[in-house]
C-alpha positions in Angstrom: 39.7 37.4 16.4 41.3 36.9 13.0 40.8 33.0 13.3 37.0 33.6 14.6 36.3 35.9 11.2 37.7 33.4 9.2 35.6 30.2 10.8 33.0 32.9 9.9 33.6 33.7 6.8 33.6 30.0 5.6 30.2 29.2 6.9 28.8 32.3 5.6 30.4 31.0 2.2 29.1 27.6 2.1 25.6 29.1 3.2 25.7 31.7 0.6 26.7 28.3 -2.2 24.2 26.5 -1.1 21.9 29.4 -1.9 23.2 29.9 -5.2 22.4 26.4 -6.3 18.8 26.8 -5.2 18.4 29.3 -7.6 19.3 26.9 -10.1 16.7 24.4 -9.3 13.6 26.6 -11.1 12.8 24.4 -13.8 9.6 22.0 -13.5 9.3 19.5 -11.1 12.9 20.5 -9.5 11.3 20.2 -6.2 10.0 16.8 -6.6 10.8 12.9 -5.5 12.2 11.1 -8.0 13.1 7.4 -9.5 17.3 6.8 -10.7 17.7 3.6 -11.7 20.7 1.6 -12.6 21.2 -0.5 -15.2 24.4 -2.2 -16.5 25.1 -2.0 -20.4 26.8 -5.5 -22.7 29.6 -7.0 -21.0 27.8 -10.0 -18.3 29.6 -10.1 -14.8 31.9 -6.8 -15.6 29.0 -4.5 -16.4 26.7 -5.9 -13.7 29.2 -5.4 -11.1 29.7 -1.5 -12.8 26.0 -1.6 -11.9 26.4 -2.6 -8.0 29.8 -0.3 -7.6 27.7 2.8 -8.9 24.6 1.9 -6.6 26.6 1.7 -3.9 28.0 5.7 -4.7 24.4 6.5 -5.4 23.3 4.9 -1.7 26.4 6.5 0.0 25.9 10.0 -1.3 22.0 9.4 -0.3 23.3 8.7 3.2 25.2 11.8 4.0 22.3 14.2 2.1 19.3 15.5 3.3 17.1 12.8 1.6 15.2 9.5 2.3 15.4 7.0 -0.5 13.7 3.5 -1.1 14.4 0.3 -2.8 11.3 -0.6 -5.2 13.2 -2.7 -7.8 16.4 -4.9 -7.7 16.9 -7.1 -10.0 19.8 -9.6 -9.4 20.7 -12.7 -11.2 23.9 -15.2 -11.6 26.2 -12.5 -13.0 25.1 -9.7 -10.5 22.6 -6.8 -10.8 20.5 -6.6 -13.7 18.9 -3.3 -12.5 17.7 -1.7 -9.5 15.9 1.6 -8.9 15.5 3.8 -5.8 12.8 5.9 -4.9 14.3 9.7 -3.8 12.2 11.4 -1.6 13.1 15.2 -0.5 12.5 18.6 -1.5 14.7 19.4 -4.5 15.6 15.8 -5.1 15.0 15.7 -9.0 16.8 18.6 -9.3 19.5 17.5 -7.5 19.6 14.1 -9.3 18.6 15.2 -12.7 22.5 15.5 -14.6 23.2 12.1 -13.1 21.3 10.6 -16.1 23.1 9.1 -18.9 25.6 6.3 -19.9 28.8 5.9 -16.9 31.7 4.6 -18.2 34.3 3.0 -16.2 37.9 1.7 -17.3 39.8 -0.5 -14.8 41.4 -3.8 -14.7 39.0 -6.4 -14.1 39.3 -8.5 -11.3 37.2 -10.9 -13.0 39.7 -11.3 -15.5 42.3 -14.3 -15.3 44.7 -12.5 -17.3 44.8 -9.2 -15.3 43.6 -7.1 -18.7 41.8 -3.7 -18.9 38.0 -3.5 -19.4 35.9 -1.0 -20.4 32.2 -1.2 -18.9 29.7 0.5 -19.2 25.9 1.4 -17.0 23.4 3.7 -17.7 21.6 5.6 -15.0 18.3 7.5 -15.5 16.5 9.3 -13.7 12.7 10.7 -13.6 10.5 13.3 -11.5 7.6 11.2 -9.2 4.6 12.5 -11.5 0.9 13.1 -9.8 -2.0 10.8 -10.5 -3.9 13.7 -11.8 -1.3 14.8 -14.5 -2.1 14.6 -17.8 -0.8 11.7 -19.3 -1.8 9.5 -21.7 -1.8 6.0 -20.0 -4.6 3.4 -21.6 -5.5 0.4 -19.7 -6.3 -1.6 -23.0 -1.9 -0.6 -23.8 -1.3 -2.5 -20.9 0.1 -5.6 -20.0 0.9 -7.1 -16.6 3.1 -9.6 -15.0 2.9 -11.1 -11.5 5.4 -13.5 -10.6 7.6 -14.2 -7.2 9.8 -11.9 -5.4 14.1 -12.8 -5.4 14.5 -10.2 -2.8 14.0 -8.6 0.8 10.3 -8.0 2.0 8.9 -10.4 4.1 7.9 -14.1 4.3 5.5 -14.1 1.5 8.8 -13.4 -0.6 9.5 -16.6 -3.2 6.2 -18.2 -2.0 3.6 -15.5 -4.1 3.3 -13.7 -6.6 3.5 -10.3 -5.2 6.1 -8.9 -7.4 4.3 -6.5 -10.7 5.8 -6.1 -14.1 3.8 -3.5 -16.6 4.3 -3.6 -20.0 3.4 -0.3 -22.1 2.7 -1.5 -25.5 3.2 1.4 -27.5 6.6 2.9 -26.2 7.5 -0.5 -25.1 8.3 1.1 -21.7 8.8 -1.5 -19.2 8.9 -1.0 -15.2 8.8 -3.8 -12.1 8.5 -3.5 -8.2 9.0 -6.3 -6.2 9.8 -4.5 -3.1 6.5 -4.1 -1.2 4.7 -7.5 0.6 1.4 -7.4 -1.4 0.8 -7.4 -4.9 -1.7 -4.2 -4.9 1.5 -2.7 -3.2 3.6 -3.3 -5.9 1.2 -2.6 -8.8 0.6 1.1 -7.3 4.3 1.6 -7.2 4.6 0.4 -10.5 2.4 2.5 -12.3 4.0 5.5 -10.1 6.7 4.6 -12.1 5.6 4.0 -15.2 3.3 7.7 -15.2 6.9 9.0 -14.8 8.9 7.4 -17.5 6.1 7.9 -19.6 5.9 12.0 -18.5 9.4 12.0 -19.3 9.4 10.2 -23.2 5.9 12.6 -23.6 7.6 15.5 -22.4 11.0 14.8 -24.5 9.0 14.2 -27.6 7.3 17.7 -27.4 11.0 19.0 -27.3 11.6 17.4 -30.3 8.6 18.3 -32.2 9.0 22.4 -30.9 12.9 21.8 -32.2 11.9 20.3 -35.5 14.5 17.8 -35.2 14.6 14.0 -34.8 15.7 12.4 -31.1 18.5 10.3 -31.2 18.2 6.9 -28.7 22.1 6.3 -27.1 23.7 3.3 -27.0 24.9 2.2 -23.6 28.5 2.5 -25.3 31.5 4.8 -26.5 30.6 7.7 -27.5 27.4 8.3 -25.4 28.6 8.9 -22.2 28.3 11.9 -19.2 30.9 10.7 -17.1 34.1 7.8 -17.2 35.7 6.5 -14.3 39.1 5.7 -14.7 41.1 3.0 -12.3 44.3 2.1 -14.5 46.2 3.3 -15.5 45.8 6.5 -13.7 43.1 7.7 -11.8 40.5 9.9 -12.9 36.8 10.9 -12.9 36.1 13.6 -15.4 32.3 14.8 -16.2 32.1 14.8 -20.3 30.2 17.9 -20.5 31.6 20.1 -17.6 34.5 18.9 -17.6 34.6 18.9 -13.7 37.6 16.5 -12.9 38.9 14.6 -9.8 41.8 12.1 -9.4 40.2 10.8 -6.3 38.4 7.8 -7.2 37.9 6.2 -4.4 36.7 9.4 -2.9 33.9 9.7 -5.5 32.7 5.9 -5.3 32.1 5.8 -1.0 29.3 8.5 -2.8 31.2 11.9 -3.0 30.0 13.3 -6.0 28.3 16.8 -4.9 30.9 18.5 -6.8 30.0 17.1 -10.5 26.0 17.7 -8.9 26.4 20.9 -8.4 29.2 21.4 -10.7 26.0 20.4 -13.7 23.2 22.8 -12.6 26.1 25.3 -13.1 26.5 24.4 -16.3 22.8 23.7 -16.9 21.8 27.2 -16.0 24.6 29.1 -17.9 22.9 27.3 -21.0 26.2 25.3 -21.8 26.5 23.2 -25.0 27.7 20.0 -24.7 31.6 19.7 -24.9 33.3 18.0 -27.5 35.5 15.8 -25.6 37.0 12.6 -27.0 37.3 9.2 -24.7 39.9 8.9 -22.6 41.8 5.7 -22.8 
């Protein structure tokens, strides 16, 4: 009977957690789809495979959740990814995804490195709420500028043979977004501008923060200093969350895509209204 309670009681428990967390998903557009998007920092091959290694821990943890996700964008040249972004789709999958954005930091020792030395690379992830074609944002079709050229990846036989894939330029905030995923080009031009109305709610919505706040926005470098999160291979084994400071030594757990604990470890710290820690880098 004692053993039965118990199996009990830890159900109960992880119902009543997830719970919890729901109540910290209030804020606007918590409930909706979103973009994340990966894309690696200076450094050639070492930062492009950063890129691949955390959007294989983004695909993994996708796998095991509750959400569907897409492809729309992957970008991939001679060194390896230059960027890709997914398409989240789910109740609560902003708000789930939402702390993941920032500059990731990992230290290991490169395997691309003859000499067997240490590297520090760096990828920054961001991610934005799918926006409704009826919100008000300010989007001029004179501001834009378009660019149709071949698909490099999966999608069908027209792939590498038309011009299917859409890049929009937005002048003014020099916002730039691509799809390449779909088979047609009207395809990819509507997915496009899905997430371009996003980035764009996102800058709009961050500049009205800043002009309520009276201060001026500071734009991070993909670098020291501006990162959430560092990954640590050698020489020990760490992944520690820069403003929470929720830490594992499990490494590889984290990158086959086990990072619920920093998720909901964030909207923790989100709702309590936390500051941001002042934590030096680990070396």
């Amino acid at each position: 009977m004692a053993a039965e309670l118990i199996g009990q009681f830890d159900d109960l428990q992880k119902r009543l957690d997830q719970l919890e967390l729901k109540t910290f998903l209030s804020e606007e557009h918590d409930q909706a789809d979103c973009y994340i998007s990966i894309k690696p920092g200076a450094g050639g091959t070492e930062s492009c495979d950063w890129a691949s290694m955390l959007y294989r821990m983004y695909s993994r943890w996708l796998d095991r959740s509750e959400f569907k996700y897409e492809v729309v964008d992957h970008q991939v040249d001679d060194q390896g990814i230059k960027g890709v972004t997914l398409l989240v789709k789910g109740t609560y999958a902003f708000g789930n995804l939402k702390g993941e954005k920032g500059v990731h930091r990992l230290v290991r020792i490169s395997p691309f490195d003859a000499n067997s030395r240490r590297h520090t690379s760096f990828s920054a992830v961001d991610v934005n709420p799918v926006i409704a074609e009826d919100a008000d944002i300010d989007i001029r079709e004179e501001d834009l500028k378009f660019d149709f050229f071949r698909s490099g990846g999966a999608g069908g036989q027209n792939v590498n043979k038309v011009s299917s894939a859409v890049r929009i330029t937005h002048g003014p905030s020099g916002v730039i977004v691509t799809c390449q995923i779909e088979r047609s080009q009207h395809q990819n031009r509507e997915v496009a501008m899905g997430m371009l109305r996003s980035k764009l709610y996102t800058l709009q919505k961050e500049e009205r923060e800043k002009k309520m706040k009276n201060i001026q926005g500071e734009q991070k470098a993909i670098s020291f200093g501006s990162q959430i999160r560092s990954y640590v291979f050698c020489p020990y084994t760490m992944v520690k969350d820069l403003r929470t400071a929720e830490t594992t030594g499990d490494v590889q757990r984290v990158m086959d895509g086990d990072i619920s604990r920093f998720i909901n470890a964030y909207l923790k710290w989100h709702a309590a209204g936390e500051k941001p820690r002042n934590v030096q880098d680990e070396e």
